[in-house]
N, C-alpha and C positions, 0 to 999 in steps of 0.2 A: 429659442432653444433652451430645454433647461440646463442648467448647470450642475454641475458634480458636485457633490457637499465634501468635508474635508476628508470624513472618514471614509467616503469612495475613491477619493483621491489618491490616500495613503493606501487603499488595495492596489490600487494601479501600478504606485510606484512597489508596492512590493512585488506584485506581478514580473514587471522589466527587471528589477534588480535581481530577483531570486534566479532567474532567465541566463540573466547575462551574466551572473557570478558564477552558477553551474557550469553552463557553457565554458566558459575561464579556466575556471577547476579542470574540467574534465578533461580537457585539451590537453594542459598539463600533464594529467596523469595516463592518458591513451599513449603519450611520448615515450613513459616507462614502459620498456618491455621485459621487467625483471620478474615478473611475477604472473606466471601463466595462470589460465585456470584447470581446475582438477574435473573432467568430463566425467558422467557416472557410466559404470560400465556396462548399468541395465538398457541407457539411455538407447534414442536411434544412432546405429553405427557412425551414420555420416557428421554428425555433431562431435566426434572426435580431434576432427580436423580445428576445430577451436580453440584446441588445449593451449595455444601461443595467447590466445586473447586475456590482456589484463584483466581480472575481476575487480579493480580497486575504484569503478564508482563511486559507490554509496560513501566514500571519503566526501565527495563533493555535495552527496545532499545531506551529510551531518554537519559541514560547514557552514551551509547555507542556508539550515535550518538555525547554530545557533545566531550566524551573523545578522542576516536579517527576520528568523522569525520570532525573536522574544524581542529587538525594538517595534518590530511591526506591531507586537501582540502590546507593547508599552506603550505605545503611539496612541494605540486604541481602543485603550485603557479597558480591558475585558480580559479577566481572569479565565475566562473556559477558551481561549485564544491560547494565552498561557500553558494551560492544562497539555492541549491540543500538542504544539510546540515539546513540552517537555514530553510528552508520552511517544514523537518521536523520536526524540535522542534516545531517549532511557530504552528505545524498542531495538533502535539502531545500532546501539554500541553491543547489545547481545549479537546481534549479526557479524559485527566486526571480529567481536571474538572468537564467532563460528569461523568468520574467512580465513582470519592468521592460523587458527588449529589447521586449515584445510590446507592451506596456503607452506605453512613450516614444515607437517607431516606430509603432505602431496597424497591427503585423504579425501574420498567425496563425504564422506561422513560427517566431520565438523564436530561442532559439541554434540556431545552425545543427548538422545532425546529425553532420558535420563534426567537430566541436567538441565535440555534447554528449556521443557512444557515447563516444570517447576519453574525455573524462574522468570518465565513470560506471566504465568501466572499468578505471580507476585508483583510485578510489573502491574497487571492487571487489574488487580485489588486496589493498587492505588491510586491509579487513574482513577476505576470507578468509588473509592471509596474518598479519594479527595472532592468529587461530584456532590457525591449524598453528604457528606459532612460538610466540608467545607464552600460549597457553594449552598448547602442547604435545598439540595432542590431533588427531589425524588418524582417526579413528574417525566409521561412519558407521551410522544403525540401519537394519537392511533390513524394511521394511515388509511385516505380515502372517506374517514370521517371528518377531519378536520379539526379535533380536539385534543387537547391532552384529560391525563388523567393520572393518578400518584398511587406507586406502588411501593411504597415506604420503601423498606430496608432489601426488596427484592430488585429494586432498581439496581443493584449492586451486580446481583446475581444475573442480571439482563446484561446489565454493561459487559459484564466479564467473561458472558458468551461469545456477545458481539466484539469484544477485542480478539479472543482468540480465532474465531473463524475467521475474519477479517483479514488479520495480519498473518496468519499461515496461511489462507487464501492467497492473498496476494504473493507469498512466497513462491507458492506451487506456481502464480502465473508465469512468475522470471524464468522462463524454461526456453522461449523464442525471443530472437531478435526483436526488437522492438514492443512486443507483448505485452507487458507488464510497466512499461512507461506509458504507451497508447491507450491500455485500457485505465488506467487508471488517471488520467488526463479527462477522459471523458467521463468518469465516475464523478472524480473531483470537480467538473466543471456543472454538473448538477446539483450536487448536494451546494456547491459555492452558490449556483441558482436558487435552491432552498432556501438559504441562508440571508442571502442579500438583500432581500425586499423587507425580511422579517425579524434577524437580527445580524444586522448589518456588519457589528464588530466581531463577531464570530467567525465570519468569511474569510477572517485572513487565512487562514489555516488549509482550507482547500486551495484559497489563490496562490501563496505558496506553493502547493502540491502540484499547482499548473505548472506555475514557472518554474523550478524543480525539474518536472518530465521534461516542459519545452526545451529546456536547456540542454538536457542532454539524450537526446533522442535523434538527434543527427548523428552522434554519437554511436546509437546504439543500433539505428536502423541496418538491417541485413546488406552485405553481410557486415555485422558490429564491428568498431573496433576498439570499444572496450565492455565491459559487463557490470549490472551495478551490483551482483551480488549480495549475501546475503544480510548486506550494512545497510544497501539502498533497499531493497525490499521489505525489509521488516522496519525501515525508518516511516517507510511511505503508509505503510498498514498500519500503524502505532498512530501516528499522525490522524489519518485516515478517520480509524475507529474512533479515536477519542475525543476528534471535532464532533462527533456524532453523540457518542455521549454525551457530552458536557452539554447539548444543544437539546437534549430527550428525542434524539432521532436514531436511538438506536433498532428500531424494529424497520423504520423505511432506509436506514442504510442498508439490509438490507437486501432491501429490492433495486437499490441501486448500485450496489454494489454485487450481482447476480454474476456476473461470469465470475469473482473470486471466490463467491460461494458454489460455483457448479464447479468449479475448478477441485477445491479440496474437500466437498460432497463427493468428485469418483474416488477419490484417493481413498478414503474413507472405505465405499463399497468396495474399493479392488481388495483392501488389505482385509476388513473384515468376511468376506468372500473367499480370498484365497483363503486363509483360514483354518474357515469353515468346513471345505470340501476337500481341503487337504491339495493344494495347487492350483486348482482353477479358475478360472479368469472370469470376471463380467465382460471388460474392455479390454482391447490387445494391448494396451500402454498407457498409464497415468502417469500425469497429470492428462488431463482427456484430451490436450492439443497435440501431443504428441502419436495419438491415434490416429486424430486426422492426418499428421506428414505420414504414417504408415499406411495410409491409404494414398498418397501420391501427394499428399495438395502442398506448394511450395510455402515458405514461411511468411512473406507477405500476404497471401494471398489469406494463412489465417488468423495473421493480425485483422485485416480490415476483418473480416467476418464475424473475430468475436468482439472487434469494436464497433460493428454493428449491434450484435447483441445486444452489449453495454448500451448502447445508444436507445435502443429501445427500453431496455428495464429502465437506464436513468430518468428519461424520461416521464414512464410511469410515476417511479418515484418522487421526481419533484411536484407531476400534480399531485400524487395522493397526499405528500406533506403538510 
């Protein structure tokens, strides 16, 4: 039987640890009932009835990214590990300052978009520009070919697409119960698959991301009883995105990342759309999973479906890598 080499080792153990300390955390904080969540008033009516649910999450995956994932990413001595790591804290604490605006004022608004694109997007400069600079590498692998290839100083400008669709992607997913922990469990567990045969110490950053959801997805499952808001979601997508970059997978994240890009692709056409015509809708309600419960289908029923999805594009995308 072969044996695990060290640096698979030390995913493993970040796996169980990120798992079980979230888990820990979040127990914790599901206990406080001091801090409901703020419902949007566009939203589906019956989602109102949540307003008790703590939103205070994503406290547990910014702990647990700094406690175990800069020793993880030191264990295994890989700076785009690092990168990865810091691009979710730095993604996460913007969310956190969204939750308390939301959380203090009893606004669904949050930072205003004003405020937040700006500085995601200076967030995102540095990610992908500590990539191009400082790790020196402007190379990108073109999926389905099997090769990379260098697009100098526009690797920047790829990167920094792929951070933003990403991490508002995955925002727009946190809309359902369990949603946005399951789908992106299963994102991360592909691109981890990418990663692990190929560069090995780069992987910590999605296993992480596993144990992270695993952890608190009991949690979260319908009906929730806490929310990871908008701390845990844009830690998760930050994270996400920038294992990707840092690796030149920014174009098959992606395809593996496909339901957070269908997710804030409707957003997109609903607002561009409505607009346009002066009211009028493409989709009865975006984010686009909220169309399907306004067609009757219960909240489990469309977790699994677009974790199937996921399942299918991740897929895709780890062969095309």
């Amino acid at each position: 039987m072969r044996q695990l080499t060290n640096g698979q080792l030390t995913l493993l153990s970040c796996l169980v640890v990120s798992a079980a300390l979230t888990a820990g955390i979040t127990w914790l904080l599901s206990r406080e009932r001091k801090e409901g969540t703020v419902i949007r008033e566009q939203g589906p009516k019956h989602h109102r009835a949540k307003a008790a649910t703590p939103s205070t999450g994503g406290r547990a995956f910014l702990t647990t990214f700094a406690l175990v994932g800069f020793p993880g990413a030191i264990l295994m001595t890989d700076p785009k590990a690092i990168i990865g790591v810091t691009a979710g804290l730095l993604t996460g604490f913007i969310g956190l300052v969204d939750d308390i605006i939301k959380v203090s004022r009893h606004e669904t608004s949050g930072l205003k978009a004003r405020y937040k694109l700006p500085i995601q997007i200076l967030v995102g400069l540095l990610i992908a520009g500590a990539v191009y600079y400082l790790l020196r590498d402007d190379t990108i692998r073109i999926p389905f070919v099997h090769s990379t290839v260098g697009i100098g100083p526009w690797k920047i400008v790829l990167g920094l697409f792929c951070y933003l669709a990403i991490v508002n992607g995955v925002n727009f997913t946190d809309g359902l119960d369990g949603l946005a922990s399951t789908t992106m469990i299963v994102a991360a567990l592909f691109l981890g698959g990418a990663l692990w045969t190929t560069d090995t110490s780069s992987a910590v950053v999605p296993i992480i991301l596993i144990g992270v959801c695993s952890g608190f997805l009991p949690f979260n499952w319908n009906p929730a009883r806490i929310f990871m808001g908008d701390s845990g979601a844009l830690c998760l997508g930050g994270a996400f995105a920038a294992a990707a970059m840092a690796t030149g997978l920014e174009v098959t994240v992606l395809i593996i990342g496909l339901v957070f890009i269908i997710e804030i692709t409707t957003v997109v056409m609903q607002v561009a759309y409505f607009r346009a015509t002066g009211g009028k809708r493409i989709f009865r309600m975006t984010p686009i999973h909220h169309a399907w419960e306004l067609r009757g289908y219960k909240e489990p029923a469309i977790v699994a479906g677009f974790a199937a999805v996921g399942f299918i594009a991740g897929a895709i995308g780890w062969w095309s890598a």
